[in-house]
N, C-alpha and C positions, 0 to 999 in steps of 0.2 A: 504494500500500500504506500502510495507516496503522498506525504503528508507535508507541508509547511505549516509553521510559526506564522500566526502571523498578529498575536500580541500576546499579553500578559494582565491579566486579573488586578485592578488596581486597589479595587473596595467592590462592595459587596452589599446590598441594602436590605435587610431582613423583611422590612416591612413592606417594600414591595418585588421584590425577587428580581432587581435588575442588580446582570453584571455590569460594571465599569471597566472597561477595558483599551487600555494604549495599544492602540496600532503600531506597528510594524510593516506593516503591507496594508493590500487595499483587500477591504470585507464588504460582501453584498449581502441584503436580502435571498434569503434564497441557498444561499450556502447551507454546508453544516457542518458543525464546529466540534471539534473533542477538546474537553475540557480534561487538562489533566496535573497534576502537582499537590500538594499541600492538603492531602484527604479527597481530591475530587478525582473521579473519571469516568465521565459521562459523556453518551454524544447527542449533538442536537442542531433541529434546522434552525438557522435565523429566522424568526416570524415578524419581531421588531429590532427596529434597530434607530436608538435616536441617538442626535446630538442634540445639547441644551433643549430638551422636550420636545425636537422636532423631531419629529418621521423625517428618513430618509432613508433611500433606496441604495447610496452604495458613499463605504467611508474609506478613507486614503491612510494611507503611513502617517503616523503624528498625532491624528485624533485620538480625543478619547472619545469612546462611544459607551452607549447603552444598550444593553442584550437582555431581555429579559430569556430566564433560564426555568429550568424546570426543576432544578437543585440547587441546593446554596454550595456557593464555592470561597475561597478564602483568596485575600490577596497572596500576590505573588503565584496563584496558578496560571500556567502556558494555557493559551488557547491556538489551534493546530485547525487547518482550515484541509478540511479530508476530501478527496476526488469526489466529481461528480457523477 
């Protein structure tokens, strides 16, 4: 399976189940993401994906983004953007 990086778990919001996560590369909608490091490993399609509480469709290297997830994850876990 060929897999990239393409950010890292920054925080983590209990209350409403979005990961925060710095990019590295560019993440879409649509993708799906393995969550793995620090207690997590999980895999999952991007269904939302904001910056600053907007929707948007596709985020670049640099951002930090919001994912809401289907499991709580910890900072510092990799997130790994798996074939389609």
């Amino acid at each position: 399976m060929d897999v990239k990086k393409v950010g890292e778990v920054h925080s983590y919001d209990e209350f409403t189940g979005y990961a925060y996560i710095r990019l590295c590369a560019v993440l879409k909608c649509g993708d799906t993401v393995h969550f793995l490091g620090h207690g997590s490993d999980f895999q999952q399609p991007v269904a939302i994906l904001l910056i600053e509480n907007e929707a948007i469709v596709q985020a670049n290297a640099g951002d930090l983004v919001a994912v809401k997830t289907v499991k709580s994850v910890k900072r510092g876990a990799s997130v790994y953007l798996l074939p389609a």
